[in-house]
DSSP file (Angstrom, degrees, kcal/mol; ACC not computed):
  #  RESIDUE AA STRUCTURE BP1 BP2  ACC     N-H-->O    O-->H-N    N-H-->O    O-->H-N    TCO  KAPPA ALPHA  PHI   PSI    X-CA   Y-CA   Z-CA
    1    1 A X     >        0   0    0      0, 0.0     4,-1.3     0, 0.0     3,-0.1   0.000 360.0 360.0 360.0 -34.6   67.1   79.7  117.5
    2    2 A X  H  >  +     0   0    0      1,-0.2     4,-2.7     2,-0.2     5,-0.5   0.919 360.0  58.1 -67.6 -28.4   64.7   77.9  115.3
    3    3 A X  H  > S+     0   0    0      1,-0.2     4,-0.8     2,-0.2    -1,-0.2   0.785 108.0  49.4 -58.2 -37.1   65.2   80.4  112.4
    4    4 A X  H  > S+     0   0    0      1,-0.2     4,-1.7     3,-0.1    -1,-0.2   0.904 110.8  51.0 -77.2 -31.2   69.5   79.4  112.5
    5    5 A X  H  X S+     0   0    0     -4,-1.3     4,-0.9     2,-0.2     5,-0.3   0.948 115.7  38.0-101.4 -41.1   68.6   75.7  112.4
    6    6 A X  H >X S+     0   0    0     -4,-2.7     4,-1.4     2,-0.2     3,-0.8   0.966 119.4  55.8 -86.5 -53.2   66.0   76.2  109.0
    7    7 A X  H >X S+     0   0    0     -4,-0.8     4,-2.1    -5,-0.5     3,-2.0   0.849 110.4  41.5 -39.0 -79.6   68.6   78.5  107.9
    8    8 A X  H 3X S+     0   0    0     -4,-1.7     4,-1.1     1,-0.3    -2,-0.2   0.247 108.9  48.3 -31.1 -28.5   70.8   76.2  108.1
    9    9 A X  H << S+     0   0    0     -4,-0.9     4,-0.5    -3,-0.8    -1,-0.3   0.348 112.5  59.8 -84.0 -11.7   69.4   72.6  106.7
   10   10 A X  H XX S+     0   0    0     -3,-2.0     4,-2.9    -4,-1.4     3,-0.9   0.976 107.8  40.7 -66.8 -56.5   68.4   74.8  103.9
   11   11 A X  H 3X S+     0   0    0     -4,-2.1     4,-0.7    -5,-0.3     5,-0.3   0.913 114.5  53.4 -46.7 -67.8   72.1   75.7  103.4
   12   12 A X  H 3< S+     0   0    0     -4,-1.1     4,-0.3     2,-0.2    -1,-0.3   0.705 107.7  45.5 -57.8 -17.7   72.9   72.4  103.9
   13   13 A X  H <> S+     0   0    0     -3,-0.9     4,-1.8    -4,-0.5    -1,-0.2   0.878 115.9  54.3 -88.5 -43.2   70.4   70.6  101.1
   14   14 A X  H  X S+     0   0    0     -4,-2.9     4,-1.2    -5,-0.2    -2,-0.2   0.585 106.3  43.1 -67.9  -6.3   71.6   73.3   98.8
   15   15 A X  H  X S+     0   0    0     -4,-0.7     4,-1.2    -5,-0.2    -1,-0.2   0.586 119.1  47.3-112.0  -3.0   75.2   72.8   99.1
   16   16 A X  H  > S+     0   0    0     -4,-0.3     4,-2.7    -5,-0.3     5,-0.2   0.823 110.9  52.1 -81.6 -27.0   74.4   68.9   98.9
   17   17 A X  H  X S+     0   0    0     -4,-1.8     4,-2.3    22,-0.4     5,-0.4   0.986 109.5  48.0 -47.0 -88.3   72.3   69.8   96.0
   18   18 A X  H  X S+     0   0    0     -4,-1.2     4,-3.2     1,-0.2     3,-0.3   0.695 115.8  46.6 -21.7 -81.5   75.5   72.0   94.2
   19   19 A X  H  X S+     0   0    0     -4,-1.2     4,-3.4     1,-0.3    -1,-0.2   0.823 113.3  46.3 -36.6 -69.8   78.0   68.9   94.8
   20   20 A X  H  < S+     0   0    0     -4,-2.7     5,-0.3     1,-0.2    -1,-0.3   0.946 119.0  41.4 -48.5 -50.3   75.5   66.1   93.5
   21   21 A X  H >X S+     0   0    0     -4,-2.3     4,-2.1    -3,-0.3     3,-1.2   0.920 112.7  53.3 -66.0 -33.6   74.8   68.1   90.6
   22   22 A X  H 3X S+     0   0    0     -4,-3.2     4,-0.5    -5,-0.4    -1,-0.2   0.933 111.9  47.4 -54.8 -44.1   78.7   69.1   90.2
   23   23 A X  H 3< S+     0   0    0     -4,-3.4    -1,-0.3     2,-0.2    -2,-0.2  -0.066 112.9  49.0 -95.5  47.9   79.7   65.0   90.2
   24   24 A X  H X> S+     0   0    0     -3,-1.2     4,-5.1    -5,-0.1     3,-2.0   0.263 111.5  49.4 -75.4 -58.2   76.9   64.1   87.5
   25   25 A X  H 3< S+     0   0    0     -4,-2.1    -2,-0.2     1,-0.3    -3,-0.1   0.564 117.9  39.8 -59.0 -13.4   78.1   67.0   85.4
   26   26 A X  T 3< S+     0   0    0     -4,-0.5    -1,-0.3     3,-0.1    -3,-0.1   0.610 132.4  21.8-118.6  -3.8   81.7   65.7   85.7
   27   27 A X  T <4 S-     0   0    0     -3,-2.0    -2,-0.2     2,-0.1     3,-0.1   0.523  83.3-139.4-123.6 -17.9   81.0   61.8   85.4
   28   28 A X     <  +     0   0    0     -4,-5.1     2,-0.5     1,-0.2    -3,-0.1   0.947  51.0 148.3  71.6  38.3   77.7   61.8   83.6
   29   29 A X     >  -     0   0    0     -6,-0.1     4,-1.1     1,-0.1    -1,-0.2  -0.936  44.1-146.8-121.0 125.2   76.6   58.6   86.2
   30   30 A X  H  > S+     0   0    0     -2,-0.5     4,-0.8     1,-0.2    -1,-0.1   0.519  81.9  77.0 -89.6   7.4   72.8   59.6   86.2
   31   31 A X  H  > S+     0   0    0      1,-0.2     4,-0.9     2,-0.2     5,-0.2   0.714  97.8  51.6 -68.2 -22.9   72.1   58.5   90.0
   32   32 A X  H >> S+     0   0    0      2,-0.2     4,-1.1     1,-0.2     3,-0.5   0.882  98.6  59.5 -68.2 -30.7   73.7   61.4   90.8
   33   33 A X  H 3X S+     0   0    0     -4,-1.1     4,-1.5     1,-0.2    -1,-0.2   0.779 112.2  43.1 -46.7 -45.2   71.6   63.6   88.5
   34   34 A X  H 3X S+     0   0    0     -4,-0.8     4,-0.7     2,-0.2    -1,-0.2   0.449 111.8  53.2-111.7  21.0   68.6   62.5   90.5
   35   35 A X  H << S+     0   0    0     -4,-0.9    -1,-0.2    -3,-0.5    -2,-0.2   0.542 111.1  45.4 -59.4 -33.7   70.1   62.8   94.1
   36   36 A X  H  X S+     0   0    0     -4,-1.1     4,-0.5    -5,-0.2     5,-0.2   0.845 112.3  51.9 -86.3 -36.0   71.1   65.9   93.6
   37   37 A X  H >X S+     0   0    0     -4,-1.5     3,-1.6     2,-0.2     4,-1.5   0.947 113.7  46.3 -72.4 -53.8   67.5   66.7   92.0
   38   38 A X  H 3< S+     0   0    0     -4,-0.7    -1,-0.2     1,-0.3    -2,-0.2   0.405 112.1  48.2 -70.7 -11.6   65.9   65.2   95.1
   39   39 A X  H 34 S+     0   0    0      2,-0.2   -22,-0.4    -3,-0.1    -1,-0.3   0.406 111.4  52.5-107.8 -13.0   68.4   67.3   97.5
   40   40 A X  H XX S+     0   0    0     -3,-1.6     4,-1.3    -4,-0.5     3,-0.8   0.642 104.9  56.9-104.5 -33.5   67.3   70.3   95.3
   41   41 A X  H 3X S+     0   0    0     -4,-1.5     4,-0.9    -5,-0.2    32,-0.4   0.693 108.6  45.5 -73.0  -4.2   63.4   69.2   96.1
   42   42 A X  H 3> S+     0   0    0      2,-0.3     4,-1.1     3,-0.1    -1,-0.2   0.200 106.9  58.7-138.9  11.9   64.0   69.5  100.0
   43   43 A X  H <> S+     0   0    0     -3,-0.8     4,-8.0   -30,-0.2     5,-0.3   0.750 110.3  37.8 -73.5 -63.9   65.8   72.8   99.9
   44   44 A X  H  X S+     0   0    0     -4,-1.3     4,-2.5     2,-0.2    -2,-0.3   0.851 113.9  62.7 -54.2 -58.4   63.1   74.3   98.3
   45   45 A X  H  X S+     0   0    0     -4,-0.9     4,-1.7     1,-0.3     3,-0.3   0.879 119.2  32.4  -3.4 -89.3   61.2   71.5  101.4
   46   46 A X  H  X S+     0   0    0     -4,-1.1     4,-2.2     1,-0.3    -1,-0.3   0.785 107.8  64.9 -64.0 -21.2   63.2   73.9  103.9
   47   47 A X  H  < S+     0   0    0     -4,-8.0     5,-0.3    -3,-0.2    -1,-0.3   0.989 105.9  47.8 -59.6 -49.8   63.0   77.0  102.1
   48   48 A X  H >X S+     0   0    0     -4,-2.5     3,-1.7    -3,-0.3     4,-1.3   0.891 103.3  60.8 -55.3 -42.0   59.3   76.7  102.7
   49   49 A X  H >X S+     0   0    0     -4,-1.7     4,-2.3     1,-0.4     3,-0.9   0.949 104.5  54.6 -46.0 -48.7   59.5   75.9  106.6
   50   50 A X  H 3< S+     0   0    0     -4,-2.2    -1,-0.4     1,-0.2     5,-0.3   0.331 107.9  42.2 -95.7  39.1   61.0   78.8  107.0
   51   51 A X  H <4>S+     0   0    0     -3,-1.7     5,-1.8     3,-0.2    -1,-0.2   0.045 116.3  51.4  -8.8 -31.8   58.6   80.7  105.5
   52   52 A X  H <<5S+     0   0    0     -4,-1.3     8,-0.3    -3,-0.9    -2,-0.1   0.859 124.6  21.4 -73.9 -66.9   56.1   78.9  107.1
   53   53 A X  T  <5S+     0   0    0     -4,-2.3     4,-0.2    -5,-0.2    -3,-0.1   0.103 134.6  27.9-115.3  14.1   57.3   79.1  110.8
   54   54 A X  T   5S+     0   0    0     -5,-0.2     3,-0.4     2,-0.1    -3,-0.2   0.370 124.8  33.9-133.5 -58.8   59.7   82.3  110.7
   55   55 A X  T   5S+     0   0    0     -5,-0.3     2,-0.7     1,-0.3    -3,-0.2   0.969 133.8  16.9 -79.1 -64.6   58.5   84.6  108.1
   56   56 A X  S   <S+     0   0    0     -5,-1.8    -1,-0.3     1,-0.2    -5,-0.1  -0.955  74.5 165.7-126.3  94.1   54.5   84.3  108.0
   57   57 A X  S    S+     0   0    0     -2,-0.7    -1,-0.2    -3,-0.4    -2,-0.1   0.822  80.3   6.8 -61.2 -37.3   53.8   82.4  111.6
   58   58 A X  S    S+     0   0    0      1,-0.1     3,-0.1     3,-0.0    -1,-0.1   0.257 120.9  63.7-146.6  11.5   50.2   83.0  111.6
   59   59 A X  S    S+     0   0    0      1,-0.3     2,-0.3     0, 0.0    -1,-0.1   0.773 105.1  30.8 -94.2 -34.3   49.0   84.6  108.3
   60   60 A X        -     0   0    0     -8,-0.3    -1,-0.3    -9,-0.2     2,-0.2  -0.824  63.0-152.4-139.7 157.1   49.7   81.7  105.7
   61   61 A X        +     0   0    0     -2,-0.3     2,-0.6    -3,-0.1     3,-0.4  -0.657  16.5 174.5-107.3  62.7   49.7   77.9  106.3
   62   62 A X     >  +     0   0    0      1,-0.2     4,-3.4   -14,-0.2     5,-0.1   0.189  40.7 118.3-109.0  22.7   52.2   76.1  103.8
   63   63 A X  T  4 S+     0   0    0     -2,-0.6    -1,-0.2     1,-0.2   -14,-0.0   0.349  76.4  47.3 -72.0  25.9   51.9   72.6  105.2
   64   64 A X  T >> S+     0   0    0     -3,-0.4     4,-2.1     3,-0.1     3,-1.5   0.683 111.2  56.8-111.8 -41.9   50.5   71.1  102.0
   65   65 A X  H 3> S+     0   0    0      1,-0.3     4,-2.1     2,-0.2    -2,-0.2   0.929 108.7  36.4 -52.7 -56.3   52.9   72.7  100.3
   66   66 A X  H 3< S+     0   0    0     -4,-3.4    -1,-0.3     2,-0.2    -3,-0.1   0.182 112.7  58.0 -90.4  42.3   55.9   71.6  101.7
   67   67 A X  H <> S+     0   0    0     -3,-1.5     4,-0.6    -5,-0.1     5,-0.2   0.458 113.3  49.5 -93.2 -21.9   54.5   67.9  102.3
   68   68 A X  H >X S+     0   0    0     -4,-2.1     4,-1.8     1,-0.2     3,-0.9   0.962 110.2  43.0 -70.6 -46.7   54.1   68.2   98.5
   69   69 A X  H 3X S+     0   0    0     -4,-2.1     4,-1.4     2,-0.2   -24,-0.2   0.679 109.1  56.5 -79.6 -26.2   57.2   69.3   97.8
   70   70 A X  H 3> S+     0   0    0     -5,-0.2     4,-0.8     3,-0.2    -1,-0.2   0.534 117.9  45.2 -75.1 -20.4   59.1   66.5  100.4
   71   71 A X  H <X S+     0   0    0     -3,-0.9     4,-4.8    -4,-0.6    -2,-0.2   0.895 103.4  58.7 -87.0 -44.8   57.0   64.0   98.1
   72   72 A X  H  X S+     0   0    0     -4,-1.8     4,-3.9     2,-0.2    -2,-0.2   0.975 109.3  38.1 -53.3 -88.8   57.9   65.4   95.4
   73   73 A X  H  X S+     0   0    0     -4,-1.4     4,-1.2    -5,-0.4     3,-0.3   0.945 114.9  58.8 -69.3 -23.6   62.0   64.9   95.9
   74   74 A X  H  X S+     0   0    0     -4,-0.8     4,-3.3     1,-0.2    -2,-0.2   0.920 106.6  47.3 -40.9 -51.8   61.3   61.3   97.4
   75   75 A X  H  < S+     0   0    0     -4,-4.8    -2,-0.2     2,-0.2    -1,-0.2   0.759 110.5  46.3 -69.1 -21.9   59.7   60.5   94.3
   76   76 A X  H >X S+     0   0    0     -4,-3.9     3,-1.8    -3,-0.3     4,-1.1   0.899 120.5  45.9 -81.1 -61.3   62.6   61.9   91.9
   77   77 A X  H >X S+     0   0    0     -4,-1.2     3,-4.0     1,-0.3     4,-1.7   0.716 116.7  43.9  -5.2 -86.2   65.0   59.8   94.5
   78   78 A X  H 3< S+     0   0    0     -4,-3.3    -1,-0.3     1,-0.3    -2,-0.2   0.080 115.4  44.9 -75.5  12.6   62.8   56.7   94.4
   79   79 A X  H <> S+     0   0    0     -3,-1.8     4,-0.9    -2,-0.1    -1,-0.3   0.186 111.2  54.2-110.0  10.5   62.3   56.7   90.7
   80   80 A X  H <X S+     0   0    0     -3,-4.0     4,-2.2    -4,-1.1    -2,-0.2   0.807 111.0  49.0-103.8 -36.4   66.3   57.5   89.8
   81   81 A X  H  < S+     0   0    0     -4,-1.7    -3,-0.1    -5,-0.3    -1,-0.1   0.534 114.4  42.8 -99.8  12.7   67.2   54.4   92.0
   82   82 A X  H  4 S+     0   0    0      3,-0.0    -1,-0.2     0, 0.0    -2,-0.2   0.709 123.2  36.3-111.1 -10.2   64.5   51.8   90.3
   83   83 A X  H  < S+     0   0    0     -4,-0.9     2,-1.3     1,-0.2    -2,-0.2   0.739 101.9  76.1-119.3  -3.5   65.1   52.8   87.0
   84   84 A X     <  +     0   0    0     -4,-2.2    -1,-0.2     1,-0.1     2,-0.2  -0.721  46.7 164.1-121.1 148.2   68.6   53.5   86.8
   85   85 A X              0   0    0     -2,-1.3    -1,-0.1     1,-0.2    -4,-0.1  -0.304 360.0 360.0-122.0  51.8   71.2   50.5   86.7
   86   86 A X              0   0    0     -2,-0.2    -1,-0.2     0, 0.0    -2,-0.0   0.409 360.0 360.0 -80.1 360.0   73.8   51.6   85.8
């Protein structure tokens, strides 16, 4: 069961990813640019959980990786909404 549910928020960060990136590309409003970049950082976030916890349980460890990678899209988030005001 856990393998449909990390399937599944992946799917679901990536198709929030597609969208965000879809309305910057059609309005040019650049919070979207880095929502969609930060929704693009926490697929790759969930691609790695399941890698982690489905594909290599007990060979490879990749919690530094995806806590880097969860920091990673927080920080493009949290620097698109202090520095842009539009």
């Amino acid at each position: 069961m856990g393998e449909v549910i990390y399937t599944l928020c992946m799917l679901t960060s990536l198709s929030c990813a597609v969208l965000l990136f879809a309305g910057y590309r059609r309005t040019r409003l650049r919070l979207l640019f880095w929502s969609g970049a930060c929704f693009a950082g926490m697929t790759l976030n969930n691609f790695l959980l399941l890698l982690d916890k489905v594909v290599f349980p007990t060979e490879v460890d990749l919690l530094p990786w995806r806590q880097a990678s969860a920091l990673v899209a927080c920080l493009l988030l949290l620097y698109g909404l202090i520095y842009e005001k539009d």
